[in-house]
C-alpha positions as CSV (number, residue, x, y, z in Angstrom):
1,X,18.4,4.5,-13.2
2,X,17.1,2.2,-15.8
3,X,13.9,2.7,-17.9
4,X,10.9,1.4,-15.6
5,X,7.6,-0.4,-17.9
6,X,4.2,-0.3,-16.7
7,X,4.5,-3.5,-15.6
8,X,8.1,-3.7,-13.8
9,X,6.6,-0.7,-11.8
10,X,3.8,-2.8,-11.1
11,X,5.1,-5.7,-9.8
12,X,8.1,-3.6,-7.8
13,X,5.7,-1.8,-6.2
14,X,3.2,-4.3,-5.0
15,X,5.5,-6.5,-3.8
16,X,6.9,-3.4,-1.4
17,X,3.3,-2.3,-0.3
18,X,2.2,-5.9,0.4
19,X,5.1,-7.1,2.2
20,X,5.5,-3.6,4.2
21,X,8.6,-4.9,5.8
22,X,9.8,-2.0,8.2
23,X,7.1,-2.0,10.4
24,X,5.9,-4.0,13.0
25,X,2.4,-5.6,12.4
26,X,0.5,-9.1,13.0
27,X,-2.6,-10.7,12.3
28,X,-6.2,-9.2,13.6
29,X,-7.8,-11.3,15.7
30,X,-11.9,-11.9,15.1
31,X,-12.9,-9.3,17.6
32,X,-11.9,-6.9,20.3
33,X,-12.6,-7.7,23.8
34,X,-15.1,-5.5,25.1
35,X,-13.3,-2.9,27.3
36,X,-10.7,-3.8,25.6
37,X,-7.6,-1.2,26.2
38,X,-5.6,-0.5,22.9
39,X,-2.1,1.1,23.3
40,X,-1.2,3.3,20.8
41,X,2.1,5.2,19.3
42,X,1.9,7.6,22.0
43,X,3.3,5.2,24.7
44,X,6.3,4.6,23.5
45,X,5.4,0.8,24.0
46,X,5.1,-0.7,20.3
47,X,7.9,-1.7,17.9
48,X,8.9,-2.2,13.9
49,X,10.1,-5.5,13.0
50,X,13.6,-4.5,13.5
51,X,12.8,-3.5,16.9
52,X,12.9,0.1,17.2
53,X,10.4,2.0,18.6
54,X,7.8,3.1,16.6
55,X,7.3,7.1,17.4
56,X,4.8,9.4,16.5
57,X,5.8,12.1,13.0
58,X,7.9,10.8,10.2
59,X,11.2,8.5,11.0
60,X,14.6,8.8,9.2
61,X,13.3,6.4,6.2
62,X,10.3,8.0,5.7
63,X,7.5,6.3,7.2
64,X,4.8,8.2,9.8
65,X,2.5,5.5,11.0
66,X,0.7,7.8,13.0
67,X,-0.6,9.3,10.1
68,X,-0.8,6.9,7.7
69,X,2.0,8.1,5.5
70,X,5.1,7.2,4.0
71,X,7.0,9.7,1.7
72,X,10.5,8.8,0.8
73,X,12.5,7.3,-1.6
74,X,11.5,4.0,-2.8
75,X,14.4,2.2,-1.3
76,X,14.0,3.7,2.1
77,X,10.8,2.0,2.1
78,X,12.8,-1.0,2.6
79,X,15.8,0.9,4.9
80,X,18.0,0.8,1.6
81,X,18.0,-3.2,1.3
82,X,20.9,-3.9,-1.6
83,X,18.0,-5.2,-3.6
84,X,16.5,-2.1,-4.6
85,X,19.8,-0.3,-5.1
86,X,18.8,0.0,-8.8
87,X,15.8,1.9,-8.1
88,X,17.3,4.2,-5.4
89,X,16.4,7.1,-6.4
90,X,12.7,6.9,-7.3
91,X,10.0,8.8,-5.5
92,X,7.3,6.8,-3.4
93,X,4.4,8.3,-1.5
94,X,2.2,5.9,0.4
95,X,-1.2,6.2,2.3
96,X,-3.4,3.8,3.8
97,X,-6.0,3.6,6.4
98,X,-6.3,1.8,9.8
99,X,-7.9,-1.2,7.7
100,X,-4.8,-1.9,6.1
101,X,-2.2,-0.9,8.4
102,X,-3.6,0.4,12.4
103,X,-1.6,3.4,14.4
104,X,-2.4,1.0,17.4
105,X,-2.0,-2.2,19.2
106,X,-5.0,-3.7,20.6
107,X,-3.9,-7.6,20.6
108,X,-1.7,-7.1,23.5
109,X,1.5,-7.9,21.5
110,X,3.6,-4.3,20.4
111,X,2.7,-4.6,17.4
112,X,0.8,-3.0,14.9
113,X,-2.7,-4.3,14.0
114,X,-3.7,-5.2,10.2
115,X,-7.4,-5.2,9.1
116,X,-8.4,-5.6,12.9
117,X,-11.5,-7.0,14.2
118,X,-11.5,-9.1,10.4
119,X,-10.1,-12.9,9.9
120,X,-8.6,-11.6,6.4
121,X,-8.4,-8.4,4.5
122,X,-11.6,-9.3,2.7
123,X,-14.6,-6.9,3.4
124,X,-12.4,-5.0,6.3
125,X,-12.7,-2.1,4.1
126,X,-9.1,-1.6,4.0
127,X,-7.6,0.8,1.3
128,X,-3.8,2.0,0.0
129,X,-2.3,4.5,-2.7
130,X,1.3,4.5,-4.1
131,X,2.0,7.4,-6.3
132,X,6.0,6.5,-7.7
133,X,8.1,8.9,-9.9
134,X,11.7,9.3,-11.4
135,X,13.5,10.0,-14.3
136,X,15.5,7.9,-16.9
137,X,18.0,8.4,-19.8
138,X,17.6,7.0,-23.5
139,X,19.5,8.6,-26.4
140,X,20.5,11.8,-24.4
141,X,17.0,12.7,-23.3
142,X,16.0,12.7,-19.5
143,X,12.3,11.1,-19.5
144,X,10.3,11.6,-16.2
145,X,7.9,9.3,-15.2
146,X,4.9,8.9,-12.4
147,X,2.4,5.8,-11.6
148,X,-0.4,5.9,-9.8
149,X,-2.5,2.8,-8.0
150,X,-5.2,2.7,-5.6
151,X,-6.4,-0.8,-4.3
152,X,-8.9,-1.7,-2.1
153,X,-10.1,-5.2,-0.1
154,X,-12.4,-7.0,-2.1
155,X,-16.0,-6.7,-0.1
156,X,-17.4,-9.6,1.8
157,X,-19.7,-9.9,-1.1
158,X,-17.8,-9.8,-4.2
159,X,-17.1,-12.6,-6.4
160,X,-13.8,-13.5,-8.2
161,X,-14.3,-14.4,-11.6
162,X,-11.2,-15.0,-13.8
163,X,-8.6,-12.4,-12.0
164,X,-11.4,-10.0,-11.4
165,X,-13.5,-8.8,-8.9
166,X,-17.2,-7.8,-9.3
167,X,-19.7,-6.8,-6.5
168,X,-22.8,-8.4,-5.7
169,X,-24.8,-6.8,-8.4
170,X,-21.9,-8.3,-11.5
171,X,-20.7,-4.7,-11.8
172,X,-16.5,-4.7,-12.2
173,X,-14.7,-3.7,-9.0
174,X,-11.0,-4.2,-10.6
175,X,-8.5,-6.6,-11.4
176,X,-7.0,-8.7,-8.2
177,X,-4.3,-8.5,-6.5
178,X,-3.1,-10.1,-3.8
179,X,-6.0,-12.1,-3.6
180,X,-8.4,-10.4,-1.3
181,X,-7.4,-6.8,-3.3
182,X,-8.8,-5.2,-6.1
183,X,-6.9,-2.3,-8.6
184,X,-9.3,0.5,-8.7
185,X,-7.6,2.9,-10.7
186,X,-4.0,3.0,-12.4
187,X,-2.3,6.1,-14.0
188,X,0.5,6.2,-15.5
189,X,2.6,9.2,-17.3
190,X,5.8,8.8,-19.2
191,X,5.5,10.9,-22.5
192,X,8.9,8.9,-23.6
193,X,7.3,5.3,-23.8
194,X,3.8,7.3,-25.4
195,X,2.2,6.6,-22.1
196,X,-0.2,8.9,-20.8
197,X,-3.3,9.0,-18.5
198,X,-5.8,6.5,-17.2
199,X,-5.1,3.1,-18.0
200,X,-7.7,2.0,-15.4
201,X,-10.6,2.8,-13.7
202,X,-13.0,0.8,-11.9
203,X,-16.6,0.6,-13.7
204,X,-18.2,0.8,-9.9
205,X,-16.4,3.3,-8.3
206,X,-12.6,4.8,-7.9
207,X,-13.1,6.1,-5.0
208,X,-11.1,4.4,-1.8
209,X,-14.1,4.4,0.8
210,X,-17.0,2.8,1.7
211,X,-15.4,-0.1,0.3
């Protein structure tokens, strides 16, 4: 595998976690219907977007939904689309919560529910990590690398001021992404390149709740 920057794992990455494109999902609608009866993984009734049921514990590529989990290679993420053939064999963990990606349907459509009971992403209080790792080869040496990312929805009251998000008060939340996201930490390790640590972390808060 070739040598990964900062950057090319960046924008690899986001464009897989955004996208998500092996499962299922739609569009939350404003609000639930009270009494409204959500059907969930359990009945064997909902379905990824290549139509497959969607089952409870992990699947062949990786991915529990159930839990709010994926832990495969990074290709698998995308059921080993030629694409991403020349990233094959990195490492990709994922976990989100129900904001970002539901275990349950309850638009009546057998499909998974994003940021439900919002019109957008923006103060649903949705939340994702990606930790990616591998290891590349430059002048005989096997260099191992590992990047870490945790974004969050923006709040309902933050502000957007030249590519970054600040709360209500002005403090920094994190650079956007996506829009309606916000980077609230970024680690990455690869002693090869001289790259070690924290390269961000939110002045408010890195931590991915009560967002």
């Amino acid at each position: 595998m070739k040598k990964f920057s900062v950057w090319r794992i960046a924008s690899v990455l986001f464009i897989s976690i955004m996208i998500f494109g092996v499962a299922g999902f739609k569009t939350a609608p404003v609000s639930a219907a009270k009494g409204e009866k959500c059907v969930t993984i359990q009945s064997g009734e909902l379905v990824a977007s290549d139509g497959s049921m969607i089952t409870t514990g992990y699947d062949k590529w990786g991915y529990n939904y159930q839990a709010h989990l994926f832990n495969g290679l990074y290709c698998d993420s995308y059921r080993d689309a030629a694409w991403c053939q020349p990233y094959k064999d990195t490492k990709l963990s994922m976990k989100w919560n129900d904001a970002w990606l539901s275990n349950k349907d309850c638009g009546d459509d057998g499909l998974l529910d994003r940021h439900y009971g919002f019109d957008s992403y923006i103060g649903s209080g949705a939340w994702l990590t990606n930790h990616m790792s591998g290891e590349y080869e430059i002048d005989g040496q096997t260099c191992k690398w590992n990047y870490f990312v945790k974004i969050v929805a923006a709040p309902a009251d933050a502000d957007l001021v030249d590519d970054v998000w600040y709360n209500a008060a002005g403090v920094e939340i994190g650079p956007v992404i996506w829009g309606a996201f916000a980077i609230i930490q970024d680690v990455t390790n690869d002693p090869c390149a001289g790259l070690h640590g924290i390269y961000y972390l939110s002045p408010d808060r890195a931590g991915v709740g009560n967002w």
